[in-house]
TORFI-988266 format. One record per atom (N, C-alpha, C): residue number from 0; chain; atom name; z, y, x. Coordinates in steps of 0.001 Angstrom, whole numbers, padded with zeros to 6 digits. Each point is the difference from the previous one (the first is absolute). Example, Ala and Ser with C-alpha at 12.3 -4.5 7.8 and 13.67 -1.06 7.14 Angstrom:
BEGIN
+-----+---+----+---------+---------+---------+
|   k | c |  a |       w |       v |       u |
+-----+---+----+---------+---------+---------+
|   0 | A |  N |  007800 | -005690 |  013190 |
|   0 | A | CA |  000000 |  001190 | -000890 |
|   0 | A |  C |  000000 |  001200 |  000900 |
|   1 | A |  N | -000720 |  001050 | -000350 |
|   1 | A | CA |  000060 |  001190 |  000820 |
|   1 | A |  C |  000730 |  001090 | -000770 |
+-----+---+----+---------+---------+---------+
! end
This chain:
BEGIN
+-----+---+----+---------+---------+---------+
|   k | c |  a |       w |       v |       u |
+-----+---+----+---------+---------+---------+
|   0 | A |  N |  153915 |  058979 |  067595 |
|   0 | A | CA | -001175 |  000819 |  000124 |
|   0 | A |  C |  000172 |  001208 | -000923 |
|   1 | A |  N |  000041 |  001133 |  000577 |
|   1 | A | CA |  000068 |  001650 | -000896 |
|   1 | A |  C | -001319 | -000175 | -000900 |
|   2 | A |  N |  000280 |  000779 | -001191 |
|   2 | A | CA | -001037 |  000050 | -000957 |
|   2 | A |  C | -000610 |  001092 | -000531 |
|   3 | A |  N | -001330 |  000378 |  000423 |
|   3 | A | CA |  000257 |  001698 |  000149 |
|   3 | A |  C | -000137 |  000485 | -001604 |
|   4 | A |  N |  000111 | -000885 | -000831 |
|   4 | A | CA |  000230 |  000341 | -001661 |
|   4 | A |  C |  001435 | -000402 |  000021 |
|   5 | A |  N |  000982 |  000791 | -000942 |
|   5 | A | CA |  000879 | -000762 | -000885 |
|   5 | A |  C | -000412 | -001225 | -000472 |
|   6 | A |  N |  000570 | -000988 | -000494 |
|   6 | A | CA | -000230 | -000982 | -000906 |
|   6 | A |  C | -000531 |  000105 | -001647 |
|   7 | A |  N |  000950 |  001138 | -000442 |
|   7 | A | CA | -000434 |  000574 | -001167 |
|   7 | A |  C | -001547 |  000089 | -000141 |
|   8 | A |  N | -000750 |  001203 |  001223 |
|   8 | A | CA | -000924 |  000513 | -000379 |
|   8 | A |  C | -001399 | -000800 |  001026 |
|   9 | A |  N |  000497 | -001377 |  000106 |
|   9 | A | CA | -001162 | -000743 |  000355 |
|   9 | A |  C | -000600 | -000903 | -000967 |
|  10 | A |  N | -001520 |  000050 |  000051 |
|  10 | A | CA | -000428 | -000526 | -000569 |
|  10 | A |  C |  000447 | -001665 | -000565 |
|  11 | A |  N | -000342 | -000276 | -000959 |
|  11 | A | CA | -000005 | -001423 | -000556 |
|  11 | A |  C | -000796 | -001041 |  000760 |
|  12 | A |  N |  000839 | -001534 |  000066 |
|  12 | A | CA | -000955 | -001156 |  000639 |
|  12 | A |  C | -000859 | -000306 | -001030 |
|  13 | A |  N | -001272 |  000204 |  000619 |
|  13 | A | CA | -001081 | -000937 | -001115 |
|  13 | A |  C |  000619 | -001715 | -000689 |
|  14 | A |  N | -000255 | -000101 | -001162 |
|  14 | A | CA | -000038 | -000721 | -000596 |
|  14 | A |  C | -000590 | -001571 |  000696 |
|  15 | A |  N |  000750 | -000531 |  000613 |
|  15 | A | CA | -000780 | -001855 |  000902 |
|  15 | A |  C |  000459 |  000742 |  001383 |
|  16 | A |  N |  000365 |  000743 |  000680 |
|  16 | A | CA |  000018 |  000157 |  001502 |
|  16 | A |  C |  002088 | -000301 |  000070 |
|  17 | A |  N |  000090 | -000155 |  001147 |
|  17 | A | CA |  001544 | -000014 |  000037 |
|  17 | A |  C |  000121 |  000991 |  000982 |
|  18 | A |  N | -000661 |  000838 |  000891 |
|  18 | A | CA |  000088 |  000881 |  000720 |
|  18 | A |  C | -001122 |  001262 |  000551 |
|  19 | A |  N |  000056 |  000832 | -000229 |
|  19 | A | CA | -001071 |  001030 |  000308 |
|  19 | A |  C |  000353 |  000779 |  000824 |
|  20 | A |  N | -000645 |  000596 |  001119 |
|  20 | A | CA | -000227 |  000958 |  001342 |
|  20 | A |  C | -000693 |  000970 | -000731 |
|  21 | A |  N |  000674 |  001160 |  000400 |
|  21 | A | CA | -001360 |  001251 | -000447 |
|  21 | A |  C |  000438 |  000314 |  001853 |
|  22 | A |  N | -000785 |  001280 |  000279 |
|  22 | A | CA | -000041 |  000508 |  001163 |
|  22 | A |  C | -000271 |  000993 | -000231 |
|  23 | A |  N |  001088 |  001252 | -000010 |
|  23 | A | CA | -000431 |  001613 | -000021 |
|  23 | A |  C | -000385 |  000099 |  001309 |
|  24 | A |  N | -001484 |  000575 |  000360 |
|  24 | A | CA | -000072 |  000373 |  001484 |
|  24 | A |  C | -000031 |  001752 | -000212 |
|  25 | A |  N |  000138 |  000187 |  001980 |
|  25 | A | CA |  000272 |  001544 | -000038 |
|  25 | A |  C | -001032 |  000748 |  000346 |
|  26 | A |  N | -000890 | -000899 |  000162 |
|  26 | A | CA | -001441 |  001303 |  000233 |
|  26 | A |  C | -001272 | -000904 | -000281 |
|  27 | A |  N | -001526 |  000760 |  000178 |
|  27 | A | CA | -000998 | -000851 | -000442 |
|  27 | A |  C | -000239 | -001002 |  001214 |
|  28 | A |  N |  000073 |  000113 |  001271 |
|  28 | A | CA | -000189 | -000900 |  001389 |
|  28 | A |  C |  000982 | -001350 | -000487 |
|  29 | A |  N |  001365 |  000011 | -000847 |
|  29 | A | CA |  000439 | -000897 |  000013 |
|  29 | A |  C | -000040 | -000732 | -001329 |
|  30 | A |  N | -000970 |  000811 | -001000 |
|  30 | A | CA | -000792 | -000738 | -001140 |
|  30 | A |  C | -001037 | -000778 |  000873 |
|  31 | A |  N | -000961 |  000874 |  000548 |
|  31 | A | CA | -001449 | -000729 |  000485 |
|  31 | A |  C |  000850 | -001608 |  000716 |
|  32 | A |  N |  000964 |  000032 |  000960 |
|  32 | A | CA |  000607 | -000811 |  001136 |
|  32 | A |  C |  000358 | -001192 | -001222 |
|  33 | A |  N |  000436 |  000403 | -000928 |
|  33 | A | CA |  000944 | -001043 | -000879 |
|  33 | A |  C | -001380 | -000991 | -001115 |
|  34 | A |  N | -000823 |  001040 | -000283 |
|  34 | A | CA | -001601 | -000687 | -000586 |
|  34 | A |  C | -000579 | -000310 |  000649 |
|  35 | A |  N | -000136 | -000354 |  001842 |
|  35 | A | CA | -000242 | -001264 |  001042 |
|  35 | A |  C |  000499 | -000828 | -000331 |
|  36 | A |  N |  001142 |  000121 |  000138 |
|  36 | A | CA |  000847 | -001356 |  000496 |
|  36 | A |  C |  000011 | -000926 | -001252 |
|  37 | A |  N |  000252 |  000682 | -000985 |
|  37 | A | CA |  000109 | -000384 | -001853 |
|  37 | A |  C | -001654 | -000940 | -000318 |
|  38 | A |  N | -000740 |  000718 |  001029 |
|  38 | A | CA | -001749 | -000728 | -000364 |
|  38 | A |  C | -000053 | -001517 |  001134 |
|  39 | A |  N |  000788 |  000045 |  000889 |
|  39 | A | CA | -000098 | -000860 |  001193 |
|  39 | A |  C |  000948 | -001158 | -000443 |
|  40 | A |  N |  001204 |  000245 | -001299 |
|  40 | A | CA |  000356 | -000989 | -000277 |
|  40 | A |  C | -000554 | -001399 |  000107 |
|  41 | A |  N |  000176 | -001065 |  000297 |
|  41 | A | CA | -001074 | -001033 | -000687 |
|  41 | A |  C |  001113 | -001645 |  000005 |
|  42 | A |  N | -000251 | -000925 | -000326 |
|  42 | A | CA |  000465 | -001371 | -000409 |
|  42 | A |  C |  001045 | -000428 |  001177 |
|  43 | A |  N | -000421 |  000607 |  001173 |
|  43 | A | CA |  001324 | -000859 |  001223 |
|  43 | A |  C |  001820 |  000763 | -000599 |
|  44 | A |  N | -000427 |  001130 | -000484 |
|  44 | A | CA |  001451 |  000650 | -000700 |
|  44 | A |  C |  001124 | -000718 | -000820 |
|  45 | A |  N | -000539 | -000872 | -000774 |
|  45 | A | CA | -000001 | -001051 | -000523 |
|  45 | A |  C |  000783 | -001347 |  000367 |
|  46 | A |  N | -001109 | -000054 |  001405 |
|  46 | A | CA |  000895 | -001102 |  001004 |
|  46 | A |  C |  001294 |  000754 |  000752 |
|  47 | A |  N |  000025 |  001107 | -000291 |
|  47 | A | CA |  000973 |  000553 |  001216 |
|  47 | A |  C |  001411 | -000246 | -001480 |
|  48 | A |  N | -000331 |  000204 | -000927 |
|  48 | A | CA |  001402 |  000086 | -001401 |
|  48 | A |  C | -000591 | -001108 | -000780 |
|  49 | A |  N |  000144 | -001123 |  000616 |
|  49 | A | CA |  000265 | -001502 | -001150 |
|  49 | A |  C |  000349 |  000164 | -001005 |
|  50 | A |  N |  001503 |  001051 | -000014 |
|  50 | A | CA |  000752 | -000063 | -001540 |
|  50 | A |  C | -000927 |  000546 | -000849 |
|  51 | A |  N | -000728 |  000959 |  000037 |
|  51 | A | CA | -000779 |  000463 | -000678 |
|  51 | A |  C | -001671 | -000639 | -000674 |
|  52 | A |  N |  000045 | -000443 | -001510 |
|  52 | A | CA | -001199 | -000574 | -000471 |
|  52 | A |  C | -001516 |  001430 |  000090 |
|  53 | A |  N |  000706 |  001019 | -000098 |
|  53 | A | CA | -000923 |  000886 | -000099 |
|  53 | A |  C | -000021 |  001575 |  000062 |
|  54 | A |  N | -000850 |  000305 |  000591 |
|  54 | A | CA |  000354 |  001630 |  000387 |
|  54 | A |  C | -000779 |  001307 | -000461 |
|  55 | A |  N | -000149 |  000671 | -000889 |
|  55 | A | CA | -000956 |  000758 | -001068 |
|  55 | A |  C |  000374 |  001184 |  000468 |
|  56 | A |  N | -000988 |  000928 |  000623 |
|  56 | A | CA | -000703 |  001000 |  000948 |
|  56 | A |  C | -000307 |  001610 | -000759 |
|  57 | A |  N |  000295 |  000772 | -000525 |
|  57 | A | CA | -000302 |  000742 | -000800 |
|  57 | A |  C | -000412 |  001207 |  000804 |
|  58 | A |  N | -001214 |  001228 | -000190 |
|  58 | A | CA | -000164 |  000659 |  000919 |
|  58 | A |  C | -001335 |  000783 | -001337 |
|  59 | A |  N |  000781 |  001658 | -000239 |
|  59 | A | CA |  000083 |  000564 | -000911 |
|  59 | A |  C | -001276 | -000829 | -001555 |
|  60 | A |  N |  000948 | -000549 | -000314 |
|  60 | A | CA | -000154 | -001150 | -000836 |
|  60 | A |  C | -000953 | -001283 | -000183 |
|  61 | A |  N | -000241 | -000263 |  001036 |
|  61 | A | CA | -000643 | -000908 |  000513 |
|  61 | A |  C |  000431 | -000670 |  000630 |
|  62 | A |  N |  000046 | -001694 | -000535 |
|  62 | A | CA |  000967 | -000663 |  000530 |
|  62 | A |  C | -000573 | -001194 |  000460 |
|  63 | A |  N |  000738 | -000912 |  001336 |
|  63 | A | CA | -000574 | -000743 |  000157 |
|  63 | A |  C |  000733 | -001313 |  000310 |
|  64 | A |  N | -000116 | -000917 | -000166 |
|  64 | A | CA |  001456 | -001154 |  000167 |
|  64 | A |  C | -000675 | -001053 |  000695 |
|  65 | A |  N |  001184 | -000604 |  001421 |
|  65 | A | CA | -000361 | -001023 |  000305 |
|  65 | A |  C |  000849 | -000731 | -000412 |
|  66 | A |  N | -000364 | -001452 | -000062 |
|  66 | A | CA |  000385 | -001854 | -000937 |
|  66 | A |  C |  000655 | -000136 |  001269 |
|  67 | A |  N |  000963 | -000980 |  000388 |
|  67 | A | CA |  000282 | -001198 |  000484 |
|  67 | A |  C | -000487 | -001351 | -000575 |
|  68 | A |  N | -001016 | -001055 |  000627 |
|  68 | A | CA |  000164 | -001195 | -000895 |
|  68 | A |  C |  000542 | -001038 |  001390 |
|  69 | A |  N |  000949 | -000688 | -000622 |
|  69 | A | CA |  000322 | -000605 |  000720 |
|  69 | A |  C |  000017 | -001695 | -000380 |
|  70 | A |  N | -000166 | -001015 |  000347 |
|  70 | A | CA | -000093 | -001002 | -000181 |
|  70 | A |  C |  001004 | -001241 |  000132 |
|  71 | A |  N |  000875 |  000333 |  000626 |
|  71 | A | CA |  001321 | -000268 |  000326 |
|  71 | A |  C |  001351 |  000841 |  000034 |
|  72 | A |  N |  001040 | -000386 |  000027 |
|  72 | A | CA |  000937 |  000729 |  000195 |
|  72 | A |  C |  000474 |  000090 |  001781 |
|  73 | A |  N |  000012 |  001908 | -000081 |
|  73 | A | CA | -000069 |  000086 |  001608 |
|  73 | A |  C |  001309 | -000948 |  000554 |
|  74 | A |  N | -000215 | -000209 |  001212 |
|  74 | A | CA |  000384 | -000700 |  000925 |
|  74 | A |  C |  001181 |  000499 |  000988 |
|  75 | A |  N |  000898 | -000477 |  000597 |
|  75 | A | CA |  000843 |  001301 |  000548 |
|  75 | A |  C |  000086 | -000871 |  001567 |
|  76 | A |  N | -000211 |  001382 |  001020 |
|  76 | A | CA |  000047 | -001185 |  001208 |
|  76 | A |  C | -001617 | -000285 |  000504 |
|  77 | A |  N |  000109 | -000769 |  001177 |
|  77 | A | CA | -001216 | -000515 | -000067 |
|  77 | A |  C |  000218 | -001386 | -000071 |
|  78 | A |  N | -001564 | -000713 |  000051 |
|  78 | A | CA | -000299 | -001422 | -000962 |
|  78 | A |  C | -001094 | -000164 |  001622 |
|  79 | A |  N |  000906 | -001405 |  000724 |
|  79 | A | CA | -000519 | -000695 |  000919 |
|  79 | A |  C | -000275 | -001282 |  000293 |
|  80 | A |  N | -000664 | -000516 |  000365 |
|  80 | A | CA | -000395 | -001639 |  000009 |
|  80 | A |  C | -000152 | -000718 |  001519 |
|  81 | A |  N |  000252 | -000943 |  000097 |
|  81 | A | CA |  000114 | -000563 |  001428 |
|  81 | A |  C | -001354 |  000033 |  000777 |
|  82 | A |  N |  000359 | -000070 |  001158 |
|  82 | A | CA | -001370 |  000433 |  000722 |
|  82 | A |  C | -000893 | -001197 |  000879 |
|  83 | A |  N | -001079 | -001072 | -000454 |
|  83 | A | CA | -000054 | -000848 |  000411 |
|  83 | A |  C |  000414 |  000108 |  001599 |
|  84 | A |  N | -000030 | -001517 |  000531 |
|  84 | A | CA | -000157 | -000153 |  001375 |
|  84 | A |  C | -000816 |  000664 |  000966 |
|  85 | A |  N |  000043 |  000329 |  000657 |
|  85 | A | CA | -001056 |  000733 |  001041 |
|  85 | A |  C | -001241 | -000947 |  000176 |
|  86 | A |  N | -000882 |  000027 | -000496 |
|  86 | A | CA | -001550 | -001019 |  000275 |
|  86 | A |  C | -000043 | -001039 | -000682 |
|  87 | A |  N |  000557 |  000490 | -001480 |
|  87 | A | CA |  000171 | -001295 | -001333 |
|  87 | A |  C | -000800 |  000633 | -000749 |
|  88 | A |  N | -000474 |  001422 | -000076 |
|  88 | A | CA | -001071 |  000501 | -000571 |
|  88 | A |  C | -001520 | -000362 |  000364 |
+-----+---+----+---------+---------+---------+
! end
């Protein structure tokens, strides 16, 4: 993935994150477009990246983080059970 900074002159990872996204956009239609989608976030995101415990939202400094809680360790595959007899129910 091209990086439209050098490495040098990009900012620092916050302190607890292991990875940060900024997004230079190129006009205000694709600020307004990007502060939809950024507000519509919500908890199924989550289900879509298992690996991930948690995802912290920042939007000119206001930040917002969703949890994973999970109760088990995910599952891989699906999880099926026999299907009684036809008219044993």
């Amino acid at each position: 993935m091209p990086f439209a900074l050098p490495a040098g002159d990009a900012p620092p990872i916050p302190d607890g994150f292991d990875t940060i996204v900024r997004l230079p956009l190129r006009d205000d239609d694709a600020v307004a477009s990007v502060r939809t989608g950024l507000a519509e976030v919500a908890a199924p995101l989550l289900l879509a990246l298992p690996a991930l415990d948690s995802i912290e939202i920042t939007v000119d400094g206001t930040a917002r983080t969703l949890t994973a809680r999970r109760t088990a360790p995910p599952q891989t595959g699906w999880t099926t059970s026999p299907t009684p007899p036809f008219g044993a129910c």
